[in-house]
C-alpha positions as CSV (number, residue, x, y, z in Angstrom):
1,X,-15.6,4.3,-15.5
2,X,-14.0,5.1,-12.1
3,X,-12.4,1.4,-12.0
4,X,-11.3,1.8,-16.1
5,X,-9.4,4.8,-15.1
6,X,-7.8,3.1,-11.7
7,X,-6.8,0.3,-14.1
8,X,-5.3,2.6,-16.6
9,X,-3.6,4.5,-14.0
10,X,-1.6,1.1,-13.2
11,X,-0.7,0.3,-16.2
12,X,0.8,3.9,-16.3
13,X,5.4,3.0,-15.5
14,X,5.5,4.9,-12.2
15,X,9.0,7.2,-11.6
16,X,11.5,5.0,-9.4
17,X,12.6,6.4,-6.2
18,X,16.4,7.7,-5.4
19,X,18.7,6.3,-3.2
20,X,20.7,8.9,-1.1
21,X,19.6,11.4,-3.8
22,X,20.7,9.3,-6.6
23,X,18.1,8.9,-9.7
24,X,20.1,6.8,-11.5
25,X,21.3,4.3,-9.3
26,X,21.5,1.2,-11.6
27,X,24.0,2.6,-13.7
28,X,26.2,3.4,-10.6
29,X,25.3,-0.1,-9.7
30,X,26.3,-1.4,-12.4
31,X,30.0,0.6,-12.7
32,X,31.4,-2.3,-10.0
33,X,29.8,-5.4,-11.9
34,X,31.4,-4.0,-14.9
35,X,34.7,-3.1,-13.5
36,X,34.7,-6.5,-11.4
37,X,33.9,-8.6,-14.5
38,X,37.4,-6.8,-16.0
39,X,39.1,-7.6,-12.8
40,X,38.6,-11.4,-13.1
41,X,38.7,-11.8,-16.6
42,X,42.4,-9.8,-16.8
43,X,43.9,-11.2,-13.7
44,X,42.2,-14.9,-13.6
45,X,42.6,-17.6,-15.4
46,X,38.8,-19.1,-17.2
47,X,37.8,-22.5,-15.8
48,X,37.5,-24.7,-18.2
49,X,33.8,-26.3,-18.4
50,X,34.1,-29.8,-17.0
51,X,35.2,-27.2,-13.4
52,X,32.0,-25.6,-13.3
53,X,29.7,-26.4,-10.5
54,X,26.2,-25.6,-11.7
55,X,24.8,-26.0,-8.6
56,X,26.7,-23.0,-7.1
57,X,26.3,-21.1,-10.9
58,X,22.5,-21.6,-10.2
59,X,22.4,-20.8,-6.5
60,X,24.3,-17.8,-6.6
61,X,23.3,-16.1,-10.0
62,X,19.5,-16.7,-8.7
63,X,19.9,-15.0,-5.3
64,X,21.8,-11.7,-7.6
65,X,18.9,-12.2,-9.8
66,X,16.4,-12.0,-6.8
67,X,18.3,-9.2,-5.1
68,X,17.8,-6.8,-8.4
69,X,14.1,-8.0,-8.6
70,X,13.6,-6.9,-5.1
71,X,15.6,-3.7,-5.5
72,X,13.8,-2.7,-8.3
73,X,10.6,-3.2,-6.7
74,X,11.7,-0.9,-3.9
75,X,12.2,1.7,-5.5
76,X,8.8,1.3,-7.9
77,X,6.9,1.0,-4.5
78,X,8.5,3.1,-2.5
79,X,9.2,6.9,-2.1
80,X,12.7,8.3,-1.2
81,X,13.9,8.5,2.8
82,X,16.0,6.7,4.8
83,X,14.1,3.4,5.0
84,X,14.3,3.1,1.2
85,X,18.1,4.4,1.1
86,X,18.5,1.9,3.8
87,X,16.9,-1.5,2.0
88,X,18.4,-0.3,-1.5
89,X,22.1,-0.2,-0.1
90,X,21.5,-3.5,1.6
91,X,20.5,-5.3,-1.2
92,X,22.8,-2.9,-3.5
93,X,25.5,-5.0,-1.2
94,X,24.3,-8.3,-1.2
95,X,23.9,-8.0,-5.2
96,X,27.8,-7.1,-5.6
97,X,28.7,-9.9,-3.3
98,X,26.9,-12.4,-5.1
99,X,28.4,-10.8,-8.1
100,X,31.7,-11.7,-6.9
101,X,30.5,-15.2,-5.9
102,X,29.5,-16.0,-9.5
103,X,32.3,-15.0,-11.2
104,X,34.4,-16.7,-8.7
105,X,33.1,-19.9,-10.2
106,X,34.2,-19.1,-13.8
107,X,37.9,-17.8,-12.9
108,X,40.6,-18.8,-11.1
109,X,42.5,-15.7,-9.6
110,X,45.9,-16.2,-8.2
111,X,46.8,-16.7,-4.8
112,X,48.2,-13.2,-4.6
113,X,45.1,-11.4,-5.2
114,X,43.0,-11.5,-1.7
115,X,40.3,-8.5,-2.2
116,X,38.1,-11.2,-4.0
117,X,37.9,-13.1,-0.6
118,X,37.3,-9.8,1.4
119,X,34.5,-8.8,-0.6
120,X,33.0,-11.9,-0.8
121,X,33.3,-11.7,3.1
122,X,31.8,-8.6,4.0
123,X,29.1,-7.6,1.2
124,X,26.6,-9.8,1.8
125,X,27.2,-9.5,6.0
126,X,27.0,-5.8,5.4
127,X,24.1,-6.0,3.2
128,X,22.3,-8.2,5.5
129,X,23.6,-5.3,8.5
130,X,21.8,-2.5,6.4
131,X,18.9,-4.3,5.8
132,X,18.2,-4.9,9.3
133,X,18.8,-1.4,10.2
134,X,15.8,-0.5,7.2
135,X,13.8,-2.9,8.8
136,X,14.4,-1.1,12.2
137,X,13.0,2.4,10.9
138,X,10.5,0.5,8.6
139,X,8.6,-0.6,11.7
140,X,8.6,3.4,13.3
141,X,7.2,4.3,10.2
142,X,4.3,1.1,10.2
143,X,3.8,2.3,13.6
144,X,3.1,6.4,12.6
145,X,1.1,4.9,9.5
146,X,-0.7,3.1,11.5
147,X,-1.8,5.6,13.6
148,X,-2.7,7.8,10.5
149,X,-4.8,4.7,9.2
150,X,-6.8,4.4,12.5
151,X,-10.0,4.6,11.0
152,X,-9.6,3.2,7.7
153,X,-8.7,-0.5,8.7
154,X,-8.8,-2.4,12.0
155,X,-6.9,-5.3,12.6
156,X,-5.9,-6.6,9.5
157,X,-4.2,-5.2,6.2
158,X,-5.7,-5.9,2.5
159,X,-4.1,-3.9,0.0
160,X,-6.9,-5.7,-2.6
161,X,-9.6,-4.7,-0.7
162,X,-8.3,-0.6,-0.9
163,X,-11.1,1.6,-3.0
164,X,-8.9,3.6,-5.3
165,X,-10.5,7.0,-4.8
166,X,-11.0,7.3,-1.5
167,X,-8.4,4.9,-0.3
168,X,-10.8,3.5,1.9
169,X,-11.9,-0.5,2.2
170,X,-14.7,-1.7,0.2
171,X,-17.4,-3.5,0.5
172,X,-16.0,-6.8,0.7
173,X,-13.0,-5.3,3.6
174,X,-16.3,-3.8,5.6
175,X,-18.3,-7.6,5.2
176,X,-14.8,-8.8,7.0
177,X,-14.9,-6.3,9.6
178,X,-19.0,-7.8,10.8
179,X,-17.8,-11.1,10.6
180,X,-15.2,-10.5,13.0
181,X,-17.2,-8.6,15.2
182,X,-20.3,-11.6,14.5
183,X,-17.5,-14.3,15.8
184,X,-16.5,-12.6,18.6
185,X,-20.4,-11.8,19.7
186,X,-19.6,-8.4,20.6
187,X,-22.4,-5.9,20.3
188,X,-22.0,-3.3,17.3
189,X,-23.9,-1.2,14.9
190,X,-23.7,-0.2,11.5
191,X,-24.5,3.5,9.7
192,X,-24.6,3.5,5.9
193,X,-24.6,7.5,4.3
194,X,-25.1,8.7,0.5
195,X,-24.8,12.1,-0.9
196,X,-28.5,13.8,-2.1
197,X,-28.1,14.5,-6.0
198,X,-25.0,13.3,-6.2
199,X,-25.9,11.7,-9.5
200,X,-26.8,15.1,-10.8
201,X,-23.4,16.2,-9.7
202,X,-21.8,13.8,-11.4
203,X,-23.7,14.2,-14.6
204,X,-22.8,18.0,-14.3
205,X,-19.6,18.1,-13.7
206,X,-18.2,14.9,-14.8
207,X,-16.9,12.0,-13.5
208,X,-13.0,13.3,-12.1
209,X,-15.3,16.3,-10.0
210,X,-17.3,13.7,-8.6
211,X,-14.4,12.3,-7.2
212,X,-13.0,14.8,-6.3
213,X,-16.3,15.4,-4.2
214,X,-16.4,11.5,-2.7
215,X,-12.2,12.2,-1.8
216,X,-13.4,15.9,0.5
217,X,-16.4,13.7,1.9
218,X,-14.2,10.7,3.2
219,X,-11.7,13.5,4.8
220,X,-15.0,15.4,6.5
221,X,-16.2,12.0,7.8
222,X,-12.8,10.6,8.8
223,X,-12.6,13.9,11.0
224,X,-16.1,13.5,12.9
225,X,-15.7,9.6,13.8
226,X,-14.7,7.9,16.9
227,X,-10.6,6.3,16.8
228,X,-12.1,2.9,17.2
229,X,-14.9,3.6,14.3
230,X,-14.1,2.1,10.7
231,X,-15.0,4.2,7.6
232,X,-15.5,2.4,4.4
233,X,-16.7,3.0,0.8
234,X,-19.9,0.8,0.1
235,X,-21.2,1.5,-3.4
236,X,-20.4,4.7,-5.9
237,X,-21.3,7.7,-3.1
238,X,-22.5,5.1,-0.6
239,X,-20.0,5.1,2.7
240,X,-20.4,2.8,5.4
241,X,-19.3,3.5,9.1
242,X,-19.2,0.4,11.1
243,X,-19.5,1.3,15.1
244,X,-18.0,-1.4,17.9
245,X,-19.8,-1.5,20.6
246,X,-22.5,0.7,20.0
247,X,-26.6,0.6,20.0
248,X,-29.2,2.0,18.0
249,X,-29.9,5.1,19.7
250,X,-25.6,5.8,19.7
251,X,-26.2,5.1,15.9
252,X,-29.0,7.3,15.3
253,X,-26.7,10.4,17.4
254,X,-23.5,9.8,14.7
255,X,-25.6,9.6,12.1
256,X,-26.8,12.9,12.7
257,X,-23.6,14.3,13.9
258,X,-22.5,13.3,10.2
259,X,-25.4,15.1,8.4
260,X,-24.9,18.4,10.7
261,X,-21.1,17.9,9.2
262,X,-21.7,16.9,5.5
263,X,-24.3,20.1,5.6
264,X,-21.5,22.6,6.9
265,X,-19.1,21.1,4.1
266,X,-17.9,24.2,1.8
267,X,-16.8,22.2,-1.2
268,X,-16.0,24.0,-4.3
269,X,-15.7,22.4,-7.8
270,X,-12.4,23.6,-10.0
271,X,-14.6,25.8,-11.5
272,X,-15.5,27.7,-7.9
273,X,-18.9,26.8,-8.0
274,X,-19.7,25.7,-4.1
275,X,-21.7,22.7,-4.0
276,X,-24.7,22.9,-0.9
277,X,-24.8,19.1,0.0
278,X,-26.7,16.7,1.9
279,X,-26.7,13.6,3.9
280,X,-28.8,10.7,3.5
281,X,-28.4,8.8,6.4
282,X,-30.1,4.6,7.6
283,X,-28.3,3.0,10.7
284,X,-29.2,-1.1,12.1
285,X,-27.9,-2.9,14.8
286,X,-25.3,-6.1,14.0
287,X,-27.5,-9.5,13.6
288,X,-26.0,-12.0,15.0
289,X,-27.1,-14.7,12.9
290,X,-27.5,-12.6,9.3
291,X,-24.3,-12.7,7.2
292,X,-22.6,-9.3,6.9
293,X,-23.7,-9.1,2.7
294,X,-27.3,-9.8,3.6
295,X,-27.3,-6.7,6.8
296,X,-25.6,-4.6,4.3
297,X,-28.0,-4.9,1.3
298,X,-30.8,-4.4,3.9
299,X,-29.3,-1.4,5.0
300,X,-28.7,0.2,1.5
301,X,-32.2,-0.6,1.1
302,X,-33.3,1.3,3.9
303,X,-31.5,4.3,2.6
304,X,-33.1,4.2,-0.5
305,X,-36.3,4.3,0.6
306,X,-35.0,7.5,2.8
307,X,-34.0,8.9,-0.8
């Protein structure tokens, strides 16, 4: 059910971000085109077919094509700020100039008439200027998000491998994460932790409390873990903290630390009834020579025979 309504939620048109304030960008956008496609068709002179060079028709049109796609996408994927003003204004620019490249092929304006050379000079040099400058103040913000991530990936980025309600990594992210550790035979351990009853919360108060509940639990745990820790979401209310470097005994001393926390948790449902929750906690040491699925199967195992 949670991964219907994940699916549903994407199918959902999200709202597009503004540029410098601006909701409606594409139409202002698309003022210039318009009033450019006048310019050439009043002052030039049409091409006759047998003149046009598809190969520049093609080359040109594709990379205004591409430059809307991207800008579009932007905006879908992005919220408002600078970066995004930044990026949309740069390929805002290199979109005109191409603009003016394509219809460059189809009239001839007379030699008089020079601001069709200037802006086919300095649009796409400026667009390319503006888009460097968003890339600048994209990577300060990678960097902060990065930081804020800390303990929900290490290493490596997989946007497929994101749990939607906890945006934590899975199960397959986590199997990743021991692998890497198992190659570079560094000594780790692993500490797998469910909610007591949780079922019966979910059966009482539906499916959007329970995650709801799973969303508080990630936050509590995310608080009480080491930076270098990784949290992930195993199974339903299953979460799975992989520990670098650590033994059994460390293990066994998080696991409870976790408990102690999960215990003092004051969650209240929408309906202000506060839920008194418990940890169910299992912790192993890596295998070496077990693959990651196996170790993990073995440990949510374990803490179902601690159920």
């Amino acid at each position: 059910m949670t991964s219907l309504r994940s699916f549903l939620r994407v199918l959902q048109p999200s709202p597009l971000a503004p540029v410098l304030g601006l909701s409606h960008i594409a139409q202002w956008l698309a003022l210039p085109m318009v009033a450019l496609l006048w310019a050439f068709a009043t002052l030039g002179e049409a091409k006759p077919m047998a003149q046009w060079r598809w190969i520049d028709i093609v080359g040109e049109g594709g990379m205004g094509v591409m430059a809307g796609i991207w800008l579009f996408q932007l905006r879908l994927s992005r919220p408002g700020g600078r970066v995004t003003d930044l990026f949309c204004l740069g390929l805002a620019a290199i979109l005109l100039g191409q603009w003016v490249d394509l219809l460059d092929e189809f009239w001839h304006l007379p030699k008089a008439v020079v601001w069709d050379n200037w802006l086919e000079s300095t649009l796409v040099p400026l667009g390319a200027l503006l888009l460097t400058l968003g890339l600048h103040h994209w990577r300060l913000e990678q960097r902060a998000l990065t930081e804020q991530l800390l303990k929900r990936e290490r290493l490596f980025r997989e946007h497929r491998s994101m749990d939607g309600v906890t945006q934590l990594g899975d199960a397959r992210y986590l199997q990743q994460q021991i692998a890497l550790e198992q190659r570079m035979r560094r000594p780790g351990a692993m500490l797998m932790l469910s909610l007591k009853d949780f079922d019966r919360v979910a059966r009482e108060l539906g499916l959007a409390e329970a995650d709801r509940l799973l969303q508080a639990l990630s936050h509590l745990l995310l608080l009480n873990l080491h930076p270098e820790d990784l949290l992930c979401r195993y199974a339903a209310d299953r979460f799975c903290v992989l520990l670098p470097g650590s033994d059994a005994e460390a293990a066994r001393l998080q696991a409870e630390q976790l408990s102690l926390a999960v215990r003092s948790l004051a969650h209240h449902s929408r309906s202000g009834q506060r839920l008194q929750l418990q940890a169910l906690t299992a912790c192993a040491v890596i295998d070496q020579a077990q693959p990651p699925e196996t170790q993990l199967l073995t440990l949510a195992q374990q803490l179902l025979r601690a159920a």
